[in-house]
C-alpha positions as CSV (number, residue, x, y, z in Angstrom):
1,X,37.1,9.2,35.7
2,X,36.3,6.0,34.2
3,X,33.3,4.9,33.0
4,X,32.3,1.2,33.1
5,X,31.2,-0.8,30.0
6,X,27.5,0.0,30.6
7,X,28.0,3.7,30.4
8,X,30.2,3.2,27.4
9,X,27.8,1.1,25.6
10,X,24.8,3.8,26.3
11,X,27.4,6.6,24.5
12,X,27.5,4.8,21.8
13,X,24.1,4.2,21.3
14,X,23.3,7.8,22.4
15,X,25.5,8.7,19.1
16,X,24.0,5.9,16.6
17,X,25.9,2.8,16.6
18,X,23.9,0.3,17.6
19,X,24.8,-3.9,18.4
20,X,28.1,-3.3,20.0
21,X,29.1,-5.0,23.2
22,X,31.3,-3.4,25.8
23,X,33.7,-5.1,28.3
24,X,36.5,-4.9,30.0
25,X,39.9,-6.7,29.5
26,X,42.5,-5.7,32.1
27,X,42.6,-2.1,31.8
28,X,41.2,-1.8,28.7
29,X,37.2,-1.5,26.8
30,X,36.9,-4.0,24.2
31,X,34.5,-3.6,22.1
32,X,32.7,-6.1,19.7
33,X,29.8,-6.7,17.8
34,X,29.5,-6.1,13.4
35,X,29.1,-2.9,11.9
36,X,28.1,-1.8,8.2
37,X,30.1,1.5,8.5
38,X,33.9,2.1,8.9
39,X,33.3,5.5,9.7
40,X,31.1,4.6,12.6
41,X,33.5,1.4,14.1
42,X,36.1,4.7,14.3
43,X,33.8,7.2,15.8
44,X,32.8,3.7,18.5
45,X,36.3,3.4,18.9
46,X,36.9,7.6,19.4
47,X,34.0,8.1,21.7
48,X,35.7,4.8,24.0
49,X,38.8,6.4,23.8
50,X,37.4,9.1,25.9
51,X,36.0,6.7,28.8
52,X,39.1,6.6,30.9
53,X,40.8,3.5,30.1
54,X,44.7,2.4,29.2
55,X,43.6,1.6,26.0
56,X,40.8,0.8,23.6
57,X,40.5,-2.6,21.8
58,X,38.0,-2.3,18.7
59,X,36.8,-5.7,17.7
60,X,34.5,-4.4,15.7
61,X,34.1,-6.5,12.4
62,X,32.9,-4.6,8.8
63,X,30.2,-6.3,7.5
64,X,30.8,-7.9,4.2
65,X,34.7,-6.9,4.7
66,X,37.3,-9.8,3.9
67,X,40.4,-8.6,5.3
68,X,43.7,-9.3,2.6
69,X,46.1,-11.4,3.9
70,X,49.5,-9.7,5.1
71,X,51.9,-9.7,2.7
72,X,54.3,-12.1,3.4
73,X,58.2,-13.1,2.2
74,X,58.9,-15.5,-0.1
75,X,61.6,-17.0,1.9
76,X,61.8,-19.9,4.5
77,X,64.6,-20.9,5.4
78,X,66.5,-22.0,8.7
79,X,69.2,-19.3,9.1
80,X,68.0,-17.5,12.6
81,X,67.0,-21.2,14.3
82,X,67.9,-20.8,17.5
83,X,69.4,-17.4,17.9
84,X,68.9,-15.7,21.4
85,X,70.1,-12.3,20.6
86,X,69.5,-9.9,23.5
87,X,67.3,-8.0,22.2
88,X,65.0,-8.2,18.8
89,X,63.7,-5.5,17.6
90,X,60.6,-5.9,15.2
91,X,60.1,-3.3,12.7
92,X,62.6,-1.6,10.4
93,X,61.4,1.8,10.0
94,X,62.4,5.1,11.6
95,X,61.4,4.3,15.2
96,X,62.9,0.3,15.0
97,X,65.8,1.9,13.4
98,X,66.3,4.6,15.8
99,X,66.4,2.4,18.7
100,X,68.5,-0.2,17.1
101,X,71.4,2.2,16.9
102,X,70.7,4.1,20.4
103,X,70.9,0.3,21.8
104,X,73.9,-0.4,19.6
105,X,75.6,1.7,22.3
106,X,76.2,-1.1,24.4
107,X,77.8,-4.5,24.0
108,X,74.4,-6.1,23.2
109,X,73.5,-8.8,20.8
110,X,71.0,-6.5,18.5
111,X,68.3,-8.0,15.6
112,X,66.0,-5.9,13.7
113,X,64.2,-8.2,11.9
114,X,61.2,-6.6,8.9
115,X,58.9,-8.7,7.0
116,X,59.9,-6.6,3.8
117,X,62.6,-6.6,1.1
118,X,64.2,-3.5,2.8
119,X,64.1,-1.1,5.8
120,X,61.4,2.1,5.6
121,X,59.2,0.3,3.3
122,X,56.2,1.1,4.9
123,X,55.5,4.8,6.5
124,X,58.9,5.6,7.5
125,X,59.3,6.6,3.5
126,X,56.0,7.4,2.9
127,X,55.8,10.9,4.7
128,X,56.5,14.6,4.3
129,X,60.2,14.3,5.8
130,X,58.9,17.6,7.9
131,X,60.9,17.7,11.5
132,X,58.0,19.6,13.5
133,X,58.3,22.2,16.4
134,X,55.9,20.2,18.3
135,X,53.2,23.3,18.9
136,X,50.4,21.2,17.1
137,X,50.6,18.4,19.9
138,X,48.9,19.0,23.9
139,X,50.5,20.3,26.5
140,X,51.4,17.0,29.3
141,X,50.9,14.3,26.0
142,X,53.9,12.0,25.6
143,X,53.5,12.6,21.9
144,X,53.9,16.0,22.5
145,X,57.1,15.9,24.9
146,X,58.6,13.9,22.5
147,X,58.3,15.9,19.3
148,X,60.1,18.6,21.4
149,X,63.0,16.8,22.7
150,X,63.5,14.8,19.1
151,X,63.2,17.9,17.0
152,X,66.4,19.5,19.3
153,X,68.6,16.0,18.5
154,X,68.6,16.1,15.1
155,X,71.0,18.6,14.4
156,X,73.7,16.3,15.8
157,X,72.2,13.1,14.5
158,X,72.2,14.2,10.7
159,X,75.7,15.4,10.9
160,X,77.2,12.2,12.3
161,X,75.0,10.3,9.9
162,X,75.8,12.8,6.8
163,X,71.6,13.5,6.2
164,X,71.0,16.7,4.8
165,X,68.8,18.7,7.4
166,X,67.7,21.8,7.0
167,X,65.6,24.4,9.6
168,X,63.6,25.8,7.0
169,X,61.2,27.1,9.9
170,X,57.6,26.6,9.7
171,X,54.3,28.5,9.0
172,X,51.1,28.0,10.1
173,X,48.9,30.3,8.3
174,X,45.4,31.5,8.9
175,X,43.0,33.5,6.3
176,X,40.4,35.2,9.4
177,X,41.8,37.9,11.7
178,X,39.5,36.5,14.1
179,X,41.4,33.3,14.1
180,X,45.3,35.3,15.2
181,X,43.3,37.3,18.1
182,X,41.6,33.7,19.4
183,X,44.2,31.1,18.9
184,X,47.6,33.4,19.8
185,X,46.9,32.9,23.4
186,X,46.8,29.4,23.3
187,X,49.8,29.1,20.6
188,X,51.6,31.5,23.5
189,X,51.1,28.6,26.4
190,X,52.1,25.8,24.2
191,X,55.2,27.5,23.4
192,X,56.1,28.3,27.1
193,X,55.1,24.7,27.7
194,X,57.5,23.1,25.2
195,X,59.6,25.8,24.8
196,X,60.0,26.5,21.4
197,X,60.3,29.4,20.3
198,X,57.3,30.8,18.0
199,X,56.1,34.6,17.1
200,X,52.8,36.0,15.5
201,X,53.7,37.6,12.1
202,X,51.8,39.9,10.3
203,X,50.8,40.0,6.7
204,X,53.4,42.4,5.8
205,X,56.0,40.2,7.7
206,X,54.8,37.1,5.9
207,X,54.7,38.2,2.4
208,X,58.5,39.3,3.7
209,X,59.2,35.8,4.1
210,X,57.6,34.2,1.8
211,X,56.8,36.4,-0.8
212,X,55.0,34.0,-3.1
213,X,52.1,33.5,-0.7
214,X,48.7,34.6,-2.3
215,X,46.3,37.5,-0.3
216,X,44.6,34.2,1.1
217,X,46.5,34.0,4.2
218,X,46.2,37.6,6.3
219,X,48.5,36.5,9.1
220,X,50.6,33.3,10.3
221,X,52.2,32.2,13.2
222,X,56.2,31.2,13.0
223,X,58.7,28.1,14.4
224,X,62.1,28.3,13.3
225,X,63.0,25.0,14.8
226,X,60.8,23.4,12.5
227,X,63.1,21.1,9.7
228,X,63.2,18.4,7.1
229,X,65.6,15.8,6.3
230,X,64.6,12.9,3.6
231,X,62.8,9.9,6.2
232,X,64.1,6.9,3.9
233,X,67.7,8.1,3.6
234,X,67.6,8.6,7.3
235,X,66.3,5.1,8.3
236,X,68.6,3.7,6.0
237,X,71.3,5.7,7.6
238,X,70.5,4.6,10.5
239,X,70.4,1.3,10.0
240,X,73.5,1.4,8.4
241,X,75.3,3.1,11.4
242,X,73.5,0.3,13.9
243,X,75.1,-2.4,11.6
244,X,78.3,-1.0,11.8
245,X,78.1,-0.9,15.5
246,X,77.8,-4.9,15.6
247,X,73.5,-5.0,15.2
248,X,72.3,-7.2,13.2
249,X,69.3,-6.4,10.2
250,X,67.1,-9.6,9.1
251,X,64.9,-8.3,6.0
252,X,62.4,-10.6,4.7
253,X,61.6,-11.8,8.0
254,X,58.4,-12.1,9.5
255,X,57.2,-12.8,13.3
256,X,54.6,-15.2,13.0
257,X,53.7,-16.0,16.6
258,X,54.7,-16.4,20.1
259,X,55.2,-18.4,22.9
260,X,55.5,-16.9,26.5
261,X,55.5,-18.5,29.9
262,X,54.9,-17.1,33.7
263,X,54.5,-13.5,31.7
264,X,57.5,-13.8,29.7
265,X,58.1,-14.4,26.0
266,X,60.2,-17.4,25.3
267,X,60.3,-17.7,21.8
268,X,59.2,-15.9,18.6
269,X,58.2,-17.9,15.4
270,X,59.6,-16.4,12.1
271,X,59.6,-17.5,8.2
272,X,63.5,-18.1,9.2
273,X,63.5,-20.2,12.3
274,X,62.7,-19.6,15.7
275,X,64.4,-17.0,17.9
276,X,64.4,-17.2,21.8
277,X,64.9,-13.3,22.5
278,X,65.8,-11.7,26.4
279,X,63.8,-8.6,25.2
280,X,61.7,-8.2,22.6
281,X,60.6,-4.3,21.1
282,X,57.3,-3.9,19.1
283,X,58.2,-1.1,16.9
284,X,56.4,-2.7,14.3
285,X,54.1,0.3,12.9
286,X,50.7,-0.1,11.7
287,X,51.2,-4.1,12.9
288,X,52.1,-3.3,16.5
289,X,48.7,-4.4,18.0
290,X,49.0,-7.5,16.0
291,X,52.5,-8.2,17.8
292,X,50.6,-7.3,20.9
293,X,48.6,-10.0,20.7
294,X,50.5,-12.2,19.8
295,X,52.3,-11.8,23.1
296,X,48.7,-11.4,25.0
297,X,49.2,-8.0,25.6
298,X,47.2,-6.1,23.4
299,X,45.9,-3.4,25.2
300,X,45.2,-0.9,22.4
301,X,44.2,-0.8,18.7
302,X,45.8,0.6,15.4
303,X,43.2,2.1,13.1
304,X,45.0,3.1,9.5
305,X,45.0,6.9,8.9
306,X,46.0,7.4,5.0
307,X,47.2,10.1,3.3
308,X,48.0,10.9,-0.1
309,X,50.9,13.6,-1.2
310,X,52.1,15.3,-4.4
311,X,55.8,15.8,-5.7
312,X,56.5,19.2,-8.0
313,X,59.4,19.1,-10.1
314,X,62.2,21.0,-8.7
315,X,61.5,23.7,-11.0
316,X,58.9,25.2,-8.8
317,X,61.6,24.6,-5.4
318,X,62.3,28.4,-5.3
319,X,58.9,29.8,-4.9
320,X,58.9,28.1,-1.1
321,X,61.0,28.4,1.4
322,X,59.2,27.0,4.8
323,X,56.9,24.3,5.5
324,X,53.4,25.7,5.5
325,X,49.9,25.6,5.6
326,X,46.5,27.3,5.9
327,X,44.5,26.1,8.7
328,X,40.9,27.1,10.6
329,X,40.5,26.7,14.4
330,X,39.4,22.8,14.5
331,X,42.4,22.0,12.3
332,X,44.5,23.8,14.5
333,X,44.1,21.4,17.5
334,X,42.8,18.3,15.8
335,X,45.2,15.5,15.5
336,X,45.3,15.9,11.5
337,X,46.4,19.2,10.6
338,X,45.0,18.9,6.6
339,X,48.3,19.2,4.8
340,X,49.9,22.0,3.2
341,X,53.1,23.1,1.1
342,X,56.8,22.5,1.8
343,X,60.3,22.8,0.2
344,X,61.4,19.2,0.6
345,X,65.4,19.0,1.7
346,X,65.9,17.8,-2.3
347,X,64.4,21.5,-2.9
348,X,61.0,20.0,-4.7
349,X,58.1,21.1,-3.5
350,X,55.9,18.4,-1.7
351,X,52.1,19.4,-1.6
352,X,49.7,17.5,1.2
353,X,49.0,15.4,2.6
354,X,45.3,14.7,3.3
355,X,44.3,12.1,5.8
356,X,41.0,9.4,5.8
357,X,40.5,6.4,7.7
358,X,40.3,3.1,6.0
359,X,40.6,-0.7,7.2
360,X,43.2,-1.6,4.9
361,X,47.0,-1.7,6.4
362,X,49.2,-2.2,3.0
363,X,46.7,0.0,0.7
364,X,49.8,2.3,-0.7
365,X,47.4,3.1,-3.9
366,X,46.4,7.2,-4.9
367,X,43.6,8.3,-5.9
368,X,42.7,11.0,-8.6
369,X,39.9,12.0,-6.4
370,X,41.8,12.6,-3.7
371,X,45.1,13.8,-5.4
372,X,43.2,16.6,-7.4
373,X,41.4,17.1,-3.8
374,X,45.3,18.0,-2.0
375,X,46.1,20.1,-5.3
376,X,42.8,21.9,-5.5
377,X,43.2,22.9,-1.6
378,X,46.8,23.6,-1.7
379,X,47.6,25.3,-5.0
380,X,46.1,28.7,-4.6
381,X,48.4,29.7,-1.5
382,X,51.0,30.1,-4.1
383,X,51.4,32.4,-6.9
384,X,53.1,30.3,-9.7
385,X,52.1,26.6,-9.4
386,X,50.1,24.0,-11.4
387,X,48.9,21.0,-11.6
388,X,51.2,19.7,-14.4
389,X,54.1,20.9,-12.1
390,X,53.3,17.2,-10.4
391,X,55.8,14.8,-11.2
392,X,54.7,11.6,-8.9
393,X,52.3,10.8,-6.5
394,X,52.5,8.7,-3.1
395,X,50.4,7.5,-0.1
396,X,51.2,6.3,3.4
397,X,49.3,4.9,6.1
398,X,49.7,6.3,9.8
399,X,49.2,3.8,12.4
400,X,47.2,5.8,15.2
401,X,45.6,4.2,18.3
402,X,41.7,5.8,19.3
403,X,44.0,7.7,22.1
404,X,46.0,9.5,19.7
405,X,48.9,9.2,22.0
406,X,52.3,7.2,21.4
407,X,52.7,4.0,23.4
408,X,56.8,4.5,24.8
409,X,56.5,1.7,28.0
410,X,57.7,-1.6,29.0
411,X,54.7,-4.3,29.2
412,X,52.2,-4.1,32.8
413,X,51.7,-8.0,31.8
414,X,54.9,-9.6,29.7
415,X,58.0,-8.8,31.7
416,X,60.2,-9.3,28.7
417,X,57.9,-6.5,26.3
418,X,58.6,-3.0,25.0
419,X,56.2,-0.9,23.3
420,X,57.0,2.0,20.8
421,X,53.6,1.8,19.5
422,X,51.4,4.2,17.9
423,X,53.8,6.1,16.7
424,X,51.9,8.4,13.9
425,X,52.9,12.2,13.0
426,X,54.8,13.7,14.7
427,X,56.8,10.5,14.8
428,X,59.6,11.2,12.5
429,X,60.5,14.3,14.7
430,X,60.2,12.4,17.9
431,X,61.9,9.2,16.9
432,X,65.2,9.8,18.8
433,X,63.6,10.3,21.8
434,X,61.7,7.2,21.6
435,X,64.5,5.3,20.4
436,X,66.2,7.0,24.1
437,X,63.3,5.4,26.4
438,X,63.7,2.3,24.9
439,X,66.8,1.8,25.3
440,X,66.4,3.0,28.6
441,X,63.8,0.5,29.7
442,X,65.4,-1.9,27.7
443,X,68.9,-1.8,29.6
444,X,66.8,-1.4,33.4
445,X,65.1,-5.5,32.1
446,X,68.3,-6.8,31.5
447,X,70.4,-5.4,34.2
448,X,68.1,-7.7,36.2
449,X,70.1,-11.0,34.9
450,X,73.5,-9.1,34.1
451,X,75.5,-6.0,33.5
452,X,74.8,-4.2,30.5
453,X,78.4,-2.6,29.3
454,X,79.3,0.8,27.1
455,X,80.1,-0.3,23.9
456,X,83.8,1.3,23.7
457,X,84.3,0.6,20.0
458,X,80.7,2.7,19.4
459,X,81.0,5.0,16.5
460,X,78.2,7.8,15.9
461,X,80.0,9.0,12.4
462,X,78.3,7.0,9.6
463,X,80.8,6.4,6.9
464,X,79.9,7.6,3.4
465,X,80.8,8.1,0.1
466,X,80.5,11.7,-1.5
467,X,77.4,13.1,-3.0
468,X,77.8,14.4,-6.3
469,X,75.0,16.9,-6.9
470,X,76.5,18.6,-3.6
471,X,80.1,19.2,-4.6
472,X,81.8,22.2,-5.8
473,X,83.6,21.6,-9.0
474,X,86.9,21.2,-7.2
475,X,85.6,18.8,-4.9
476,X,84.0,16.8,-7.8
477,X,87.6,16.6,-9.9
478,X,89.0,15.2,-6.3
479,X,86.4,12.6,-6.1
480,X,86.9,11.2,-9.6
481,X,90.5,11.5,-9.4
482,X,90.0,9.0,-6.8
483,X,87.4,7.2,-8.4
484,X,86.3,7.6,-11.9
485,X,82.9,5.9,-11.1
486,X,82.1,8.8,-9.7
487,X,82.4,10.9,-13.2
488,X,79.7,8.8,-14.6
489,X,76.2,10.3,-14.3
490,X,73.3,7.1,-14.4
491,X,70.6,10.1,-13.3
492,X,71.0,12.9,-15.1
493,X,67.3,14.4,-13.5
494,X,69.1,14.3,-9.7
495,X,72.9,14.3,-11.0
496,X,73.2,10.8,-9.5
497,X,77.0,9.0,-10.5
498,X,77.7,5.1,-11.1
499,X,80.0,5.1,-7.7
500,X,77.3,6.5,-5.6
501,X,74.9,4.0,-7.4
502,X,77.6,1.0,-6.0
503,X,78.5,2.4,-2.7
504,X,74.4,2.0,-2.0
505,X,74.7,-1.7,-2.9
506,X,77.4,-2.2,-0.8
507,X,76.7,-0.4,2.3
508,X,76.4,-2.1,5.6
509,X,72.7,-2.5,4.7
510,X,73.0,-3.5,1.0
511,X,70.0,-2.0,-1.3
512,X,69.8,-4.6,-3.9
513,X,66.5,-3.6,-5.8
514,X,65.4,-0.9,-7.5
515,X,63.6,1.2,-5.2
516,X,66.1,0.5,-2.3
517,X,68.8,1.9,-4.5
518,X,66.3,4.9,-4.9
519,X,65.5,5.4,-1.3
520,X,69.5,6.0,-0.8
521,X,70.6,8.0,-3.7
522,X,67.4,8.8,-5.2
523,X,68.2,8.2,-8.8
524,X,64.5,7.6,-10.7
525,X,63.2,10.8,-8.4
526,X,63.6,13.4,-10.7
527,X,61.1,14.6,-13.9
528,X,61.7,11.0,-16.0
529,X,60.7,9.3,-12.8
530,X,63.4,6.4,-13.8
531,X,62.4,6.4,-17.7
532,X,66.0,6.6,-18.4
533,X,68.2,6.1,-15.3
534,X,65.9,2.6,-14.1
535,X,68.1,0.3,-16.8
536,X,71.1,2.0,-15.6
537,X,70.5,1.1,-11.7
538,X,69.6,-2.5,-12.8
539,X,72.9,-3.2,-14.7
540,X,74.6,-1.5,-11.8
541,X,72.8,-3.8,-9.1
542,X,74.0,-6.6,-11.3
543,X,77.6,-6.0,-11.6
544,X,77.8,-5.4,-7.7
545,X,75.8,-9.0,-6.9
546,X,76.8,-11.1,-9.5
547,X,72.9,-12.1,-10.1
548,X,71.0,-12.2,-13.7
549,X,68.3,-9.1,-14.5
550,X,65.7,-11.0,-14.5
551,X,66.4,-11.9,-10.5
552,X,66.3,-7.8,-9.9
553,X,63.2,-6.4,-8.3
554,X,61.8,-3.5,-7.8
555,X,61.0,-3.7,-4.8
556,X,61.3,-7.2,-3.3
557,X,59.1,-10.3,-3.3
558,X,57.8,-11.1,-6.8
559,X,58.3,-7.7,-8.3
560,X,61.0,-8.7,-10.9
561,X,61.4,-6.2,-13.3
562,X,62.5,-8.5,-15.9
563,X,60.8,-12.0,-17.2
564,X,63.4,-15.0,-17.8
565,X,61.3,-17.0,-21.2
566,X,62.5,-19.7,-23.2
567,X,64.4,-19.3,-26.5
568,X,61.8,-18.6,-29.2
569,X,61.3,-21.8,-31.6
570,X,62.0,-20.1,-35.1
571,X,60.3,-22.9,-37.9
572,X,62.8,-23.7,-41.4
């Protein structure tokens, strides 16, 4: 039942926070009003979230709080000035991606455009790469129905795009008997729900499985259908494959505003020109109210979740086999689950994550506090692990709405408007699906003004090179028979060649800096963390684009890795 804005604004009070102002927009709360707290703008946000609304819009300002600017491209330049593609897509990671390809389908002018350097920059590579079941998300929640149907597509979409994938299975562990007997019940209707299939396992069984596991955990329940892939590889894959299916990938571009008319979008503003788009998707992550807005539809609010992970070296790969973690009866059915300990598909072993809220959209920093916080917690499930097994740290930001619920719908107010919004954990596993309703809605808005055709020449099967580390020695003799490139190792941590190095820079999508070389073929992710393969992948980069060193980033805008100086002045 909903509440209105009086009612809401006496909950919040009832709970502390004080000065805000409720109304309604639409079918939204808004609040505003100035807050001294970020803790307390989320909890005003949570508690509005539960007042029966569409959506909650949280214009609550942090006192003393100067926002950073976005960060922006470098580039302006002309090149997409007048373009009307039939659809633009705006984000490039997993879920912009995803769709670009499902749409690719169809004889459709396709652009993904991203404000950044390369595709998956943001949380799309910045996550554990774990495919869940889908038994942490509610019974009749989108989120929830489309973990389930995602999870069952990826066998087939990792084989036609050549991603490794793996159904390790997954564990969720529990250290009280107390907590088997009261939550096996409710695990049991969730998997009827969903169906997935799931079983209680004893300690006995579980020190079976996993025999590694300290006396901490007394019990676990199992998901089979639980997997891993790596993210970044994927979205690059994916991108790739929608390329080669005629879309069109704009990197470096950034939607800057919008014009709409009678409830339709007309235009969109970039740093490249200005596009005039049939249909335009927000799938642009932690951003996606921002694009909202900018199209006067903003009907909900992104509040940054962050959470910080841990890499072992491959070294400690065999003491895991599953995804797990140890978890109490609020973790269980909150919407963070804590983190835990996994075998990544590149068989290290990835450790967290945690999860905070913050007010910062681009803050990709770690924390020692928080890292030794993830090890501390994590650690002791296993026998055999410690802290100088780390190799690398990383953080990603989730972009949640106060609903906790993915936004998968065509606009109520802008005709010409998707939404894939929202779109936190489990959003890897549930991409596909997404990408599926999209396109779905997508085709229904512009079978209004014509007939939206099959594309006949559409090819699922990615084409690829081979990967080295992977091959048997036969296999590897064949390849650099074919092409000696291939016999020369650049990464000797990951067993990375020169020709896999070259057939990243010129894939459909080319990867052209350092860390978009990385994100394909992961050379610089082993122990050395680049120390010795990074001047390797430069010179390679060169020789493919014909540009000077000092021109290669790391990872777009001005991170150059080399400095261009004047000639030194040497006296007689």
């Amino acid at each position: 039942m909903k509440q209105n804005p009086e009612s809401v604004s006496k909950t919040l009070i009832k709970h502390g926070i004080l000065g805000v102002e409720c109304s309604e927009k639409r079918k939204s709360i808004r609040l505003e009003g100035e807050l001294a707290d970020w803790a307390q703008i989320v909890k005003a946000g949570k508690l509005a979230a539960k007042a029966g609304y569409k959506g909650v819009i949280n214009d609550i300002r942090l006192a003393g709080f100067d926002p950073p600017a976005v960060r922006q491209p470098e580039t302006r330049d002309a090149s997409l000035e007048g373009r009307a593609p039939d659809v633009l897509i705006i984000g490039g990671g997993v879920i912009g991606c995803s769709i670009a390809r499902e749409l690719s389908r169809y004889k459709l002018d396709i652009l993904l455009c991203d404000k950044e350097s390369d595709v998956a920059m943001h949380a799309s590579s910045r996550n554990d790469g774990m495919i869940h079941p889908g038994i942490a998300s509610h019974p009749g929640t989108l989120r929830g129905d489309m973990n389930v149907l995602g999870n069952a597509m990826y066998t087939d979409i990792c084989r036609d795009l050549s991603i490794p994938f793996e159904r390790y299975g997954s564990l969720i562990l529990y250290s009280e008997r107390w907590f088997g007997l009261l939550s096996a019940p409710i695990f049991a209707m969730r998997e009827k729900k969903f169906g997935i299939e799931g079983r209680k396992i004893s300690r006995k069984t579980l020190h079976q499985l996993e025999p590694n596991i300290t006396d901490e955990a007394v019990g676990a329940f199992e998901y089979p259908s639980s997997g891993v892939l790596s993210p970044y590889k994927l979205t690059a894959a994916l991108a790739d494959n929608a390329i080669e299916n005629s879309a069109s990938v704009s990197l470096d571009t950034m939607v800057e505003s919008m014009e709409t008319e009678h409830g339709r979008i007309t235009a969109v503003k970039t740093n490249r020109g200005t596009l005039r788009p049939r249909v335009v998707v927000n799938a642009a992550g932690v951003f996606s109210d921002v694009i909202a807005e900018m199209a006067d539809d903003r009907f909900f609010t992104i509040h940054p979740r962050k959470g910080e992970c841990v890499i072992l070296d491959k070294k400690k790969g065999p003491l895991v086999t599953r995804s797990m973690g140890l978890v109490g009866l609020a973790q269980a059915f909150s919407d963070t689950k804590g983190g835990g300990v996994m075998r990544t598909i590149e068989d290290n072993v990835l450790v967290g994550p945690d999860a905070y809220e913050i007010p910062l959209r681009e803050d990709f920093s770690t924390h020692r506090r928080n890292i030794d916080a993830v090890l501390e917690k994590h650690l002791p499930l296993i026998k055999g692990f410690a802290k100088s097994d780390a190799i690398t740290y990383f953080a990603g930001i989730r972009a949640a709405t106060y609903e906790e619920e993915f936004i998968v719908e065509a606009s109520e107010t802008v005709s010409n408007l998707m939404h894939a919004a929202g779109i936190q954990s489990p959003g890897l596993a549930a991409a596909p699906a997404v990408a599926l309703k999209i396109s779905q809605l997508t085709r229904e808005i512009l079978a209004r003004e014509r007939e939206v055709l099959p594309n006949e020449k559409f090819n699922p099967v990615r084409r690829t090179g081979p990967v080295m580390a992977k091959l048997t020695l036969e296999e590897k003799q064949q390849a650099i028979a074919k092409n000696p490139d291939y016999g020369i190792v650049i990464c000797r941590c990951e067993g990375i060649s020169k020709g896999e190095i070259i057939d990243a820079v010129n894939a459909p999508l080319p990867a052209v800096s350092i860390d978009a070389v990385k994100r394909r073929v992961r050379p610089g992710t082993g122990r050395c963390q680049g120390g010795f393969c990074g001047p390797l992948v430069l010179e390679i980069i060169c020789e493919q684009t014909g540009k000077k060193p000092c021109e290669i980033t790391k990872c777009g805008g001005c991170s150059n890795i080399l400095e261009e100086t004047a000639p030194m002045e040497v006296s007689p």
